[in-house]
Structure formats: C-alpha cells, structure tokens
C-alpha positions in Angstrom: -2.8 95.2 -81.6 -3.4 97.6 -78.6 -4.6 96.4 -75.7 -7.9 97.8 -73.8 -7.4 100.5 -71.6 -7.6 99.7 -68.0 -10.6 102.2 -67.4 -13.0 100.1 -70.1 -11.6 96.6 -68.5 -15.3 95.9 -67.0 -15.0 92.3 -66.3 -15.2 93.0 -62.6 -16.8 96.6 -62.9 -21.1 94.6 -62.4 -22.9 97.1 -60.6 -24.0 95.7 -57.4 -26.7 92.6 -58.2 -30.5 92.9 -57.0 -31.5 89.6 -59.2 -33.5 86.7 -57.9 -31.4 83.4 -58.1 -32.3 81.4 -61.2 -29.8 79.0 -61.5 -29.1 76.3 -59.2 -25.7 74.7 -58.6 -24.1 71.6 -57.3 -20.1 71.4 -56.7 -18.6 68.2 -58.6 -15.2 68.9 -58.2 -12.5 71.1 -56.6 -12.7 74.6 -58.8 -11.6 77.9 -58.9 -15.5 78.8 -58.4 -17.1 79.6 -55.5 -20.8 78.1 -55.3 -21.6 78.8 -51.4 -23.6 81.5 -52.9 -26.9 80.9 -54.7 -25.6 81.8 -59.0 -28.4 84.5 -59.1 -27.2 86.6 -56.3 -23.5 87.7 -58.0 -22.7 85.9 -61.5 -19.1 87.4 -61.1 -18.9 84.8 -58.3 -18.3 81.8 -61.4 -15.5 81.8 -63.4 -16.1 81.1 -67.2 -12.7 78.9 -67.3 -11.1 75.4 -65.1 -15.3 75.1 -64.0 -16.6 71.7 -62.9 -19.1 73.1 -61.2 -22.9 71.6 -63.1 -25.4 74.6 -63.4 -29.0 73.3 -64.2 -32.3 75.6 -65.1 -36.0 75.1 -65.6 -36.6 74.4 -69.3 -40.0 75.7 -68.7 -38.8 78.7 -67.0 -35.1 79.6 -68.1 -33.7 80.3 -71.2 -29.9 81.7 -72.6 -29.0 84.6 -74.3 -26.2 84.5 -76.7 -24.9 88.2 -78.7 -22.2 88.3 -80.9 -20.8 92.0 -81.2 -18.3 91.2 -84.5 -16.8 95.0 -84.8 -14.2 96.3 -87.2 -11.6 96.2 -85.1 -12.2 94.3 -81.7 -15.1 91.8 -81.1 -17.0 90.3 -78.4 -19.4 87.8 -76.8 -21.9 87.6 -73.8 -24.3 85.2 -72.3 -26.9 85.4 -69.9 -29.5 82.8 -68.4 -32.6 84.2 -68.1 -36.3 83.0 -66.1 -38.2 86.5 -67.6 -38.2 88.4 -64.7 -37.0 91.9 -65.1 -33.3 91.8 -66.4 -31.0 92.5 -64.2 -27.4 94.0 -65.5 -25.3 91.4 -63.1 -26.8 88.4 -64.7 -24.8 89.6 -68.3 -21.5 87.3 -68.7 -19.2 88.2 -71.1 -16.6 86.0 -72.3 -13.0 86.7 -71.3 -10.7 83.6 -71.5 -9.4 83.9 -75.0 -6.1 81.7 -74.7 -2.5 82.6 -74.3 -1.3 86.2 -75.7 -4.7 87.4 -75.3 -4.5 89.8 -72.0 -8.6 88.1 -71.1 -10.1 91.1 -72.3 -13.6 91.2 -72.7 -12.8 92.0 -76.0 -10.3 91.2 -78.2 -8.9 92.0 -81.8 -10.9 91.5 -85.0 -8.0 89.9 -86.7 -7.0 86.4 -87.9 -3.6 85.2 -89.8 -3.1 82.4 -92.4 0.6 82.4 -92.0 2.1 79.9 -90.4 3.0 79.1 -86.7 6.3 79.7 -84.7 7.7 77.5 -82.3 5.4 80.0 -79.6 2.3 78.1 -80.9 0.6 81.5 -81.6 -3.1 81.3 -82.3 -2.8 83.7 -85.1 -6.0 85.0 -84.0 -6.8 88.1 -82.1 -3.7 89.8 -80.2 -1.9 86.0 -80.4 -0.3 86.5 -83.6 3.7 85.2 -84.8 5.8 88.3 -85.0 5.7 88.4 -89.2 2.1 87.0 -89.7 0.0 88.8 -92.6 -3.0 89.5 -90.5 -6.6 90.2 -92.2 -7.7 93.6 -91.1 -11.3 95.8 -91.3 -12.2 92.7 -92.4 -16.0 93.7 -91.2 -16.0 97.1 -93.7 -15.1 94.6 -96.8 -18.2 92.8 -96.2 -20.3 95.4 -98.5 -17.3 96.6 -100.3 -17.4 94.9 -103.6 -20.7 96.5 -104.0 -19.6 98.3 -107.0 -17.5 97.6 -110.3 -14.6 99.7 -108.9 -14.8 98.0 -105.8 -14.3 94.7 -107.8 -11.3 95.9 -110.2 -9.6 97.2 -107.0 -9.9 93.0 -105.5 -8.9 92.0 -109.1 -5.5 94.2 -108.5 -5.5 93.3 -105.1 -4.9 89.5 -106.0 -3.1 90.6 -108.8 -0.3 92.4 -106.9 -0.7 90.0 -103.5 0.3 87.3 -105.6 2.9 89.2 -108.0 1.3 88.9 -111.0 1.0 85.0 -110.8 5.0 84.9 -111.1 6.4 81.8 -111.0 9.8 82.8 -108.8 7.5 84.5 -106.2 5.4 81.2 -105.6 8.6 79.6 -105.2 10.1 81.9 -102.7 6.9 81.8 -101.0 8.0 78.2 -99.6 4.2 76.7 -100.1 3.0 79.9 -97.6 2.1 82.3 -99.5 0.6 85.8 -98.1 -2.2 85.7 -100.0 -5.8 84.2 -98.9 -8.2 83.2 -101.7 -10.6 83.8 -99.5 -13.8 85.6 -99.6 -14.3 88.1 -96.5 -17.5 86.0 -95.8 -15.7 83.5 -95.1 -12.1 85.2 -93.1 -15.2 86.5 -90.9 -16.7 82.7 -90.3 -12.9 81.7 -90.0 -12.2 84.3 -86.9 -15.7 83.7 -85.7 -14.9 80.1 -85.5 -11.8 80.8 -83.3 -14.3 83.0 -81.2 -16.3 79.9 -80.8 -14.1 77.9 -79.7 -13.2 80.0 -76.9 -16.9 80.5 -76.3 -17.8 76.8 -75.7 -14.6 76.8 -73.1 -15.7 79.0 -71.6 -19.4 78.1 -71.3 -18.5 74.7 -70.4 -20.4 74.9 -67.6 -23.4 75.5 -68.9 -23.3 72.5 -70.9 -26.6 71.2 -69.5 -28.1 74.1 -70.2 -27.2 74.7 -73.4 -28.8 71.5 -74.7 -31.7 71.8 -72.8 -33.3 75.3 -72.8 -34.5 77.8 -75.9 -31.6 79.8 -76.8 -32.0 83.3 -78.2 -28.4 84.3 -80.6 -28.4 88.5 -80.8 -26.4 89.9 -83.5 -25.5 93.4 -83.3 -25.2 95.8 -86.3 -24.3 99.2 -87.7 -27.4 101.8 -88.4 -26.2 101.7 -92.2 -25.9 98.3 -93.1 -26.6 96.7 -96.5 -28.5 93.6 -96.8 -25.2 92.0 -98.3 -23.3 93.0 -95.6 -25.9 91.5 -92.7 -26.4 88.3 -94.7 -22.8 87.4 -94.5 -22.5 88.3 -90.6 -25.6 86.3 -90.5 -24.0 83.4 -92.4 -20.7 83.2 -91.0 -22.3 83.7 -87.3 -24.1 80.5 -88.0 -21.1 78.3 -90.0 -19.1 79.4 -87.1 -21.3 77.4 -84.6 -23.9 79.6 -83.5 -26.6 77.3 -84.8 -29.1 74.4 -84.0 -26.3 71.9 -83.8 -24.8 73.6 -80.8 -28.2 74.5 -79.1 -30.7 72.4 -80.0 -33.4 73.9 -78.7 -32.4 77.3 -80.5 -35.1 80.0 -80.4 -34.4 83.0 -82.8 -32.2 85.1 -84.1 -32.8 88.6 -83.3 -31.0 91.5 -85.0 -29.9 94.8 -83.2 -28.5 98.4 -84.4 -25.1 99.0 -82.9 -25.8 102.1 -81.2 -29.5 100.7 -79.9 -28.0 97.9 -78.0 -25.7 100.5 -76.6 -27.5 102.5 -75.3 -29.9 100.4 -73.4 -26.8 99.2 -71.1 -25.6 102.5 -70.7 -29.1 104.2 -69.7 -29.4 100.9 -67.3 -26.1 100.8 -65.9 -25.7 104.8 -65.2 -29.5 104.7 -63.7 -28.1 102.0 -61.1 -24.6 103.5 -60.6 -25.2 107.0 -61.2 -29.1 107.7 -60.2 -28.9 111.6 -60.4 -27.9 111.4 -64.6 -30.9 110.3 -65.5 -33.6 112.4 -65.1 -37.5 111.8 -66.4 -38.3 114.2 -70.3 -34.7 114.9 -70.8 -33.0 113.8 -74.0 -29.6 112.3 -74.7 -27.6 111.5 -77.7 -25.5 108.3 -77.8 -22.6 108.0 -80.2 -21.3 104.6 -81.0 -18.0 105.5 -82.4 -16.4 102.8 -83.0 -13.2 101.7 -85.6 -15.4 101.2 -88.8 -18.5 103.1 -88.4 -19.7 105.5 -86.0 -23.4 105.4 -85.5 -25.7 108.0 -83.6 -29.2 107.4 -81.8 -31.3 109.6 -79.5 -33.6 108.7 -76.5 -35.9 110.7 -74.5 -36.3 109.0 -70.5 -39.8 108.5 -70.4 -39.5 107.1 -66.9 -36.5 106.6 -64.3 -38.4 104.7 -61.2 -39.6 101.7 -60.8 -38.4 100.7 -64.0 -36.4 102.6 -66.8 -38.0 103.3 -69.9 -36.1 105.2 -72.7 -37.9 106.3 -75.8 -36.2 106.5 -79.1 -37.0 109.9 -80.7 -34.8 110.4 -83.8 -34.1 108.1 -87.2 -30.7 106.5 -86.3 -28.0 107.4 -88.6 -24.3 106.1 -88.9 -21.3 106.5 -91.4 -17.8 105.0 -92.0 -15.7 107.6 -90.0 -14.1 105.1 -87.4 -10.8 105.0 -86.1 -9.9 102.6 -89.0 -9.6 105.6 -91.6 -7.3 107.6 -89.5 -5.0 104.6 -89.5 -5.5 104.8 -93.4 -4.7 108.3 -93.6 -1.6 108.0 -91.8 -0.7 104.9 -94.3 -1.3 107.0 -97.2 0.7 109.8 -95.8 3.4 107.2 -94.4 3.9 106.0 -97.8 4.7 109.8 -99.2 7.1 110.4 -96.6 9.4 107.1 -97.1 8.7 106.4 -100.9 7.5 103.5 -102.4 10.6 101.5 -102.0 11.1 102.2 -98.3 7.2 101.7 -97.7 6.7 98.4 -99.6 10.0 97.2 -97.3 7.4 98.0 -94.4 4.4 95.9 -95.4 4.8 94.7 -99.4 1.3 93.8 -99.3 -0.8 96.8 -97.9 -2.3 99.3 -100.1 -2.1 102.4 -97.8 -4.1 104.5 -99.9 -7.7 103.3 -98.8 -9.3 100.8 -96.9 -10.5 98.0 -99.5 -10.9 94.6 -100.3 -8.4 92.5 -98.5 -6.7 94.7 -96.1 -3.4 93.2 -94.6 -0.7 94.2 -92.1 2.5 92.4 -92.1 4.5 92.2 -89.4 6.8 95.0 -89.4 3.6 97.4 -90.5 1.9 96.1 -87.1 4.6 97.4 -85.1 4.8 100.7 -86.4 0.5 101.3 -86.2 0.9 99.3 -82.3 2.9 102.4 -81.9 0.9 104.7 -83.7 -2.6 103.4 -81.9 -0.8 104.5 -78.1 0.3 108.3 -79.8 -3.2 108.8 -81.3 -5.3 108.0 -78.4 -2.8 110.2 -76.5 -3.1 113.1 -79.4 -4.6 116.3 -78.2 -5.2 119.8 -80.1 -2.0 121.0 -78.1 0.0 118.1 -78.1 3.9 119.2 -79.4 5.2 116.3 -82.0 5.5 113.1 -81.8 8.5 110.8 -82.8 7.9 107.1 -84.3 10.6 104.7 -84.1 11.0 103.0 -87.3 12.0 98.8 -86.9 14.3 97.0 -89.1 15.5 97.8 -91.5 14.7 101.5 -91.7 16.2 102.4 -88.5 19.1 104.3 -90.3 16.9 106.0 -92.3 17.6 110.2 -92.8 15.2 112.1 -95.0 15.6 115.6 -94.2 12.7 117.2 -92.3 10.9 114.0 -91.4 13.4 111.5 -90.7 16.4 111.2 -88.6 18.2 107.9 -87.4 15.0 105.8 -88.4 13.0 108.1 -86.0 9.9 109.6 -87.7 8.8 112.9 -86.6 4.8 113.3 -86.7 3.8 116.8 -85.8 0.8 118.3 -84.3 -0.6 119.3 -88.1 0.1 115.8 -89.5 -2.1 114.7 -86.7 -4.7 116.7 -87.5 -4.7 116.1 -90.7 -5.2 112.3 -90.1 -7.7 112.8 -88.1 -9.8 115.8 -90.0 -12.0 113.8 -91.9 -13.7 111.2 -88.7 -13.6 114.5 -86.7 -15.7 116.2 -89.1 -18.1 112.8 -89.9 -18.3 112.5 -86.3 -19.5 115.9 -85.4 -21.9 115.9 -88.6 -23.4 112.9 -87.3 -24.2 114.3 -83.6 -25.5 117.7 -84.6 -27.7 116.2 -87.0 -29.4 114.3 -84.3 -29.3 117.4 -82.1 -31.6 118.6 -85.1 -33.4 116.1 -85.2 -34.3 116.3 -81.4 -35.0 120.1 -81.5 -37.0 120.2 -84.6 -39.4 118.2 -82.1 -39.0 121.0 -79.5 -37.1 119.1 -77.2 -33.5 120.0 -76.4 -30.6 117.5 -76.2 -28.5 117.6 -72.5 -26.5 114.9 -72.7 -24.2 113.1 -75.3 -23.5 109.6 -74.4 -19.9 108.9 -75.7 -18.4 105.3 -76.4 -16.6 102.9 -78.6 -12.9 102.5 -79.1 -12.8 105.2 -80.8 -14.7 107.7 -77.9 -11.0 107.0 -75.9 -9.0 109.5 -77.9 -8.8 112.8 -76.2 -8.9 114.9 -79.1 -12.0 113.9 -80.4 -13.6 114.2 -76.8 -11.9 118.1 -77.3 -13.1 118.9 -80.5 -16.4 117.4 -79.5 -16.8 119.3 -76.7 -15.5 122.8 -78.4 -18.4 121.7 -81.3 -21.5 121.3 -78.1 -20.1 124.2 -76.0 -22.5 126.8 -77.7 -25.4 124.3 -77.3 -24.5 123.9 -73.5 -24.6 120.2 -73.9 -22.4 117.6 -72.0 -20.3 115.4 -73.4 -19.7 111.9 -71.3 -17.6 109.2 -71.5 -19.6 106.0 -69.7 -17.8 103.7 -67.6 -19.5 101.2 -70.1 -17.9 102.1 -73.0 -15.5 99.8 -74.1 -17.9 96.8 -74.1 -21.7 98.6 -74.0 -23.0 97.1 -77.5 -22.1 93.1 -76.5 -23.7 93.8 -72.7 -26.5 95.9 -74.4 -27.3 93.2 -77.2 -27.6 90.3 -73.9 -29.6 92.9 -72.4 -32.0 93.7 -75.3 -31.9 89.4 -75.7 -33.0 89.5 -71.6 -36.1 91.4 -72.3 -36.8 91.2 -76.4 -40.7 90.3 -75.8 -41.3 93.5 -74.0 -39.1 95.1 -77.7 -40.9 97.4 -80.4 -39.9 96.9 -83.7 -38.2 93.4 -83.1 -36.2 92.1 -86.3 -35.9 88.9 -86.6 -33.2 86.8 -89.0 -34.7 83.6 -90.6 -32.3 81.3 -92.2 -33.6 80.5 -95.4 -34.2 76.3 -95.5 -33.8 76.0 -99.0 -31.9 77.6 -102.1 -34.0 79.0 -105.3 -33.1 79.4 -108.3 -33.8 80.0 -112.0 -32.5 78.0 -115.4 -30.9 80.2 -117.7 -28.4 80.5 -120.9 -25.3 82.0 -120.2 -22.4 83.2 -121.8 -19.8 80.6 -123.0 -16.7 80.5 -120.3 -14.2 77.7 -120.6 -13.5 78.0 -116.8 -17.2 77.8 -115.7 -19.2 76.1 -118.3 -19.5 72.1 -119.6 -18.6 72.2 -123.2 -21.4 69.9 -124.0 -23.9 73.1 -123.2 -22.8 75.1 -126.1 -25.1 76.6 -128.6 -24.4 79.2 -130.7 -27.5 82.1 -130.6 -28.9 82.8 -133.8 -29.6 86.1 -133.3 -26.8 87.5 -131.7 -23.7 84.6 -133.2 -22.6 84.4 -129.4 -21.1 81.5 -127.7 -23.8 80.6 -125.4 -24.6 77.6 -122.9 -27.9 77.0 -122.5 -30.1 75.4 -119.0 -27.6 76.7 -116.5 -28.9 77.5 -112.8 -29.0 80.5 -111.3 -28.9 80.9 -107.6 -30.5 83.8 -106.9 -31.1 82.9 -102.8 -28.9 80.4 -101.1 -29.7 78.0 -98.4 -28.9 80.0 -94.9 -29.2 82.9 -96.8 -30.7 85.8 -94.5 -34.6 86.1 -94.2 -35.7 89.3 -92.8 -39.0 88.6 -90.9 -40.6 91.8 -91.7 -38.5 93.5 -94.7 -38.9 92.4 -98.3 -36.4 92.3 -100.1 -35.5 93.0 -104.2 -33.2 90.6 -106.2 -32.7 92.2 -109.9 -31.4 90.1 -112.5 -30.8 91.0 -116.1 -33.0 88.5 -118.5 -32.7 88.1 -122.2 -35.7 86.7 -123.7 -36.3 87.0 -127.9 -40.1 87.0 -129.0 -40.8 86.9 -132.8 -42.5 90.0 -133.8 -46.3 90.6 -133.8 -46.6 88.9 -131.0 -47.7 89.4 -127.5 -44.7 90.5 -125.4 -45.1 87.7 -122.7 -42.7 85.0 -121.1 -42.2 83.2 -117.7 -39.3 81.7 -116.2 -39.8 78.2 -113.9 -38.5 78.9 -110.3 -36.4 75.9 -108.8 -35.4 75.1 -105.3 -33.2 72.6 -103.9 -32.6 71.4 -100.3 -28.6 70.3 -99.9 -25.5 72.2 -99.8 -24.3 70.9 -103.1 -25.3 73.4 -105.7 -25.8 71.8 -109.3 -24.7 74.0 -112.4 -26.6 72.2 -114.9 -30.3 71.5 -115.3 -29.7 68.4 -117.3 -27.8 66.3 -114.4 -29.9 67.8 -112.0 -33.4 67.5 -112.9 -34.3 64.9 -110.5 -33.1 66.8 -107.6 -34.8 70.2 -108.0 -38.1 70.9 -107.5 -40.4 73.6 -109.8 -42.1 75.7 -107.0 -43.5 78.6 -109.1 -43.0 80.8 -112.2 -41.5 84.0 -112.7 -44.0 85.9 -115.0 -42.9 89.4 -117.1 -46.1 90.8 -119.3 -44.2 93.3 -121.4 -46.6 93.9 -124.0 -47.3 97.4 -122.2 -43.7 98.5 -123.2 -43.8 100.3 -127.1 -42.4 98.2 -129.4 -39.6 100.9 -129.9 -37.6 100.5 -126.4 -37.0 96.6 -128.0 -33.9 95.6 -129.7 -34.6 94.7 -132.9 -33.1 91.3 -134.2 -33.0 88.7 -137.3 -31.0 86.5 -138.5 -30.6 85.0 -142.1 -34.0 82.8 -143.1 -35.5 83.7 -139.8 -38.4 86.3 -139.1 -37.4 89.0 -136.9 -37.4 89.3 -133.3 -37.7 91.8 -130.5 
C-alpha cells in the first residue's frame, strides 16, 4: 500500500489556534505530553499515545465529536471536545498512532487480511500486512454492488473460483487457511473498522473521563451517490465496530455527511485562516472530492469572509465511481492481456482483473507490482516517456517481445492514458457540469477546489487544468487535501446545530417482519413446514418470517423509505380482491425462522393492508385445481 505523500502529512500542519481553553488538565504521571499550557490554547501540544495525563470537561458545557471517514481506499478518524463556542480548526484531533508498519499517518489503508500471521506479528490490517496475505480491497464500492442479479452471479463465480470449485485437493493444500472469506462486505467493513477502533480507544485514552461522561456526537461521512443499502451497512458496521452506546454512554446522535460537504467546510475554514486573500465575499468555487472509489463535486458561493465564514451551497451535489480504484482495474485487465492467463493467475490466482466486483483481493505478489504501479501513476504526466515495471518472482525472466524483457514490463505513455481515460473523462464531466450548474444561475465559477488521493496525480491536475483554461478558472490543490473530509466531518460535528438540512441516522430498536409461505429449500426450511399448494403443486413451507427491517437497521430521520416485496395471495373468484398481512416485531438479536416456535416472542404491531379490487379481473392469474372453485 503507498504511503501518504509528505505534502498531505497534516498532523502537525494546525493553523495557528485562537480557541478559548475548554479542557482542563492535571499531570498524573511522567508523559511525553506537555500540559504547562492550558489544552485549549494548542491541542497539537497532547499526544494521542503513552498519555497519563487526566483531561476532564463540564458535562453541562462540553461535549465530543467523533467522524469516521471509511473511504475506498484509505480511512480515517477525528475527535474534538467541544463547549459551543465557535469551532475552532486547532481543536480537530485526528487519530495517528495506528501500530507498528503503519508510518502514523493520519490516514491509513482501507484494507484488512484473513491470512494468517508471520513470525513479524503483522496486524494484517492497514499497511501492516505479511508479505503473501490475500488482502480485501474496494471493499467500500462492494457495499451496493450486489444490487443487481449480475452482480450476484458474478459473487456466486467469485466463490466458485476462490474456492476451486469446492475441490477437495485444493482445501487440502490450503493447510486449514484458505484464501477465501465467507464473509459478507458488511461485515469485512465492521471487521477493519473494528481494528480502527481499537487504535481509536489507544489513542483517546486520555479522554477516558470524558468519554463516559459527556454527550457524544459520531459523524459519518458519505459519497453524494449513495444507496440506502450501501449507508445502512456503513451505518451498521460503524456501530458493531464500537462506535455505540456501550462505548459512550451518554451518546448523542448520529449525524450523516456528503463527502464532498464535509470537505469543503475545512478547506473554506482553513484557507480563510491561512490564506485570507483566496477567499473573497459573492465569488463561487467548485470542490472536487476525488477520491479512490467515487469522485464527488459540490459548489459554494462565500456569502461572508469576516467575522465569521459563511459559505452557501448553490448547486445539487453530484458524484460518480471514477476513482483512482478503476485505473488500477484497467491496468489489471490490460496486465492480464499482456502476460496471459497462465503468467497472470501466477501473479494473484484469486483477482479478477477485469472489473472491480464483489470480493476484490490482492495477493501478495499482485500488491507488489500495483505498490509500484501507485508511485508511476501519481508521477504520470501527458509528456512523461515510458515507464518500466519490474516483475517479482517468478516472472522476472519473462521475454514477450514488445512488452517484456528480462521480467521488466515496459508501460508506455499511450498505455497510461489509456488507463486513465475513462476517470479523466468522469472527472471532468463531473466539474463542468457544476460549472453549469453555477452559471445557469448567472454566477461564474473562479475557483476549483481540488483534493482526495486521487487530486495528487499530476496528470489529472493537467488535463484538468487544459479542460478550465477556456473558462479562465483556477485549479487548486489545498494543503488540506489528503485528510479534508475526516477534519471537515469533526468540523461540521463542532457546529451541527447552527447546520441546514441536518440528516440524522436512527438505529432502528427493533426488527419487523412479516409471516409468509415460502418455497421449499432443504438447506433453509424445517421439513415439518411442508405443504404442497393446491393450486400451483409446489413444494411450499408455510408461516415462515420475513425480516423486512432488522434491528440497528438505518433510520433516516427525515427520508422515507420503500421496502417492496413480492406477495402471493389466492382469492376465490367473485370475490372482493382484499387481504392483509399481520406485521411482527421482535426485540433480540436472535432472529426466529418459524412462526410456530416463536409465537410467544413476537409481537403483532399492525397489518399490512392491499385493497386490489380496483385492479380488472384480467391482470389476475387465473387458477384451479381439481374439485376446487377457481381462484385469482
């Protein structure tokens, strides 16, 4: 995994403080800290690791900020105390100590490994992985990926080819490890966010007291296009991973925020404070989030600089999957032409190059070779001359004419291009449409606001800037970028009563469900429910629940939100088309199947009603069996 450039390290990059201590502190113990200094007047001054130092707050007054910034490809998480004055950008704390192999970024690799250990004690998590570890990748994007049949089919092959078919002799050679997880990507996610956790408490040690005894606000940051599937299972895993009532007991809301919103709050703060003169009152600005899965656009009008900021969204936010991440599938997919199936599979047996899908995994040797693609493609620019990529073992011997010589992989200046073509063009569609946006209003965009992991390769700040050029607008790179969304969430957390438009997330207290007949399925079904349906001769099993909303399922405070089921219900003709279904709900963890073992534990909260007799009887299915009277 690559490391953060030094120029978006911003652990000690705070602008300089003007906040009001809030915190006060007494010195228990020898520490790395230095306390002579009231907390409020420079938060760099505390470490977040080796501190013995007790910080206490006002529970009347005071109250923490937790955001969680999960990303495609590198994560974080910052913390603030806060006593509602007016946030201030030196009171944001980001979390840095991540273990050994980690390089204390203040953000770190969105990757975890099942395999197991070496004698190096790796974490397998993050950059601190064993050297031929199958590590879970774009792990975020697979979140809303089996939204589709052909999304589920291409997880059904996926299993099917991670674990060879089921063979026998490969479970064997697989020594009881195999490089396969069963798991969902819910729960990978609430696996690696569990790691982050970890970390997090270490690091918030200190804060121990506080913790338990003030409200504590959790921010979770999101792409613009995000489906309710893929929310509820960040949601979810955030909270199974420890971000929950258990760890704060005095825990406030949750509060979710668009990628690219968060963002640009922190930059428009941090550049008024560092860089007065870019800011100026009625002009417009575009900030991309462009990031390794999506890359999300919003734009802001600066309705006032002094005494306070005050930005003014202008435009509908819009976002698409053109990351970084799909370059490194395109160069997969072209990798895999060049050396052949053979050759390719020696690389990474269990990676399908071809697209990013369910289950993405990099083996070991196929980490090396995309570590070393990662540094060429942030270095790639429009007039860069090509590039050679060392092969590892045991393709370093490899000749194939033209591409290959000695193991060393020529890439050229069109190859590039080609792998990057397609985010380019997403990208610039993206940014010009909010320039439209913006000027359909009569306003004219000056600025564009660049960050993200992505934002550090040079040729898209070239093609970027060649696409603005006739526009005369500026293209920036912020100080900020590498960690703007996390700081910008803590920052939105700071000051969310003053917010428009607040969402909140409500973890449903309950599950609901309805009783239904199913299909027959010897793997899922008690044989003692089987019926056989007079009308249609199927196998059926008959009072089986259906969970249609789980408990610590995602609530959206102020969307609704449609669950569609398909229903089969058979009324004897000449009748009036009307039926109703009992709606159940049950309060533990333990999901029952059947309604017959479980009737004592589930409640009857309300009916599902369907008045059909509007429908002509001629859209029915018509149905009888022998010695019955028909049906619709």
């Amino acid at each position: 995994m690559n490391k953060a450039p030094s120029l978006d390290k911003e652990s000690s990059s705070q602008p300089p403080s003007k906040a009001r201590p809030i915190w006060s502190t007494s010195k228990t113990a020898s520490t790395n800290c230095r306390t002579s200094k009231r907390l409020g007047d420079n938060l760099s001054d505390i470490s977040d690791t080796n501190s013995s130092t007790t910080i206490s707050a006002d529970p009347g007054q005071h109250r923490m900020v937790v955001a969680i910034d999960y990303g495609t490809t590198f994560s974080g998480i910052g913390y603030a105390i806060h006593d509602n004055s007016r946030p201030e950008l030196a009171n944001i704390r980001m979390v840095t100590n991540w273990g050994v192999n980690m390089d204390n970024d203040v953000k770190i690799p969105s990757v975890i490994s099942y395999s197991p250990c070496t004698d190096a004690d790796e974490q397998q998590f993050g950059a601190s992985l064993s050297p031929d570890a199958v590590a879970m990748v774009n792990t975020k994007l697979e979140l809303e990926a089996q939204d589709t049949r052909l999304d589920e089919l291409d997880l059904i092959i996926q299993v099917l080819e991670g674990t060879k078919d089921l063979n026998f002799e490969h479970v064997k050679r697989a020594q009881g490890y195999p490089g396969y997880t069963w798991k969902a990507p819910e729960d990978i996610v609430t696996d690696y966010l569990t790691k982050a956790f970890e970390h997090f408490e270490r690091a918030t040690d200190y804060l121990t007291e506080i913790k338990t005894s003030v409200p504590v606000d959790i921010i979770v940051t999101v792409p613009v296009r995000w489906s309710y599937k893929a929310k509820n299972s960040t949601f979810r895993a955030i909270r199974s991973a420890g971000f929950n009532e258990f760890t704060f007991p005095n825990l406030g809301k949750y509060y979710l925020v668009i990628e690219p919103e968060a963002a640009a709050l922190y930059t428009a703060r941090f550049l008024k404070e560092q860089e007065a003169e870019s800011l100026k009152e009625g002009e417009c600005f575009v900030l991309c989030d462009a990031g390794g899965g999506t890359v999300d656009v919003i734009s802001y009008k600066v309705k006032q600089v002094e005494p306070s900021l005050q930005l003014e969204q202008i435009t509908i936010p819009t976002g698409a999957k053109c990351g970084s991440s799909f370059i490194n599938a395109k160069f997969k997919e072209w990798l895999r032409g060049v050396l052949g199936e053979d050759k390719y599979n020696v690389l990474d047996f269990q990676s399908e190059g071809e697209k990013i899908s369910a289950l993405t995994m990099e083996g070991g040797k196929m980490r090396l070779i995309m570590r070393e693609f990662e540094s060429h493609k942030k270095r790639f620019k429009g007039t860069s001359t090509e590039m050679i990529l060392e092969l590892p073992d045991p393709l370093y011997k490899v000749n194939i004419p033209g591409k290959i010589e000695q193991g060393d992989l020529t890439i050229t200046n069109g190859d590039m291009r080609y792998f990057f073509d397609d985010c380019i063009n997403g990208v610039i569609e993206l940014i010009q449409s909010q320039i439209t946006q913006v000027e359909s209003k009569r306003r004219r965009v000056k600025t564009i606001l660049l960050i993200g992991g992505f934002s550090e390769s040079a040729f898209l700040q070239e093609e970027l800037s060649f696409s603005l050029k006739l526009r005369k607008v500026k293209l920036r790179r912020p100080q900020t970028s590498w960690s703007a969304v996390v700081r910008g969430a803590v920052l939105y957390g700071m000051d969310v009563a003053n917010r428009k438009n607040q969402i909140q997330m409500i973890p449903c207290p309950k599950s609901y469900g309805l009783v239904l007949s199913r299909t027959f399925s010897k793997r899922m079904h008690d044989a003692r429910d089987i019926y056989t349906d007079e009308l249609t001769k199927k196998s059926m099993v008959k009072d089986q629940f259906d969970w249609f909303i789980l408990k610590g399922d995602l609530l959206p405070a102020i969307e609704s939100r449609t669950i569609e089921r398909d229903l089969e219900y058979n009324f004897p003709e000449n009748t009036r088309k009307v039926c109703s279904f009992p709606i159940y709900e049950y309060q533990d963890d333990d999901l029952p199947d059947r309604y017959e073992t479980a009737q004592e534990e589930v409640n009857q909260v309300g009916e599902l009603a369907a008045d059909l007799s509007h429908i002509a009887i001629e859209e029915f299915e018509r149905h009888q069996s022998q010695g019955t009277a028909p049906c619709t």
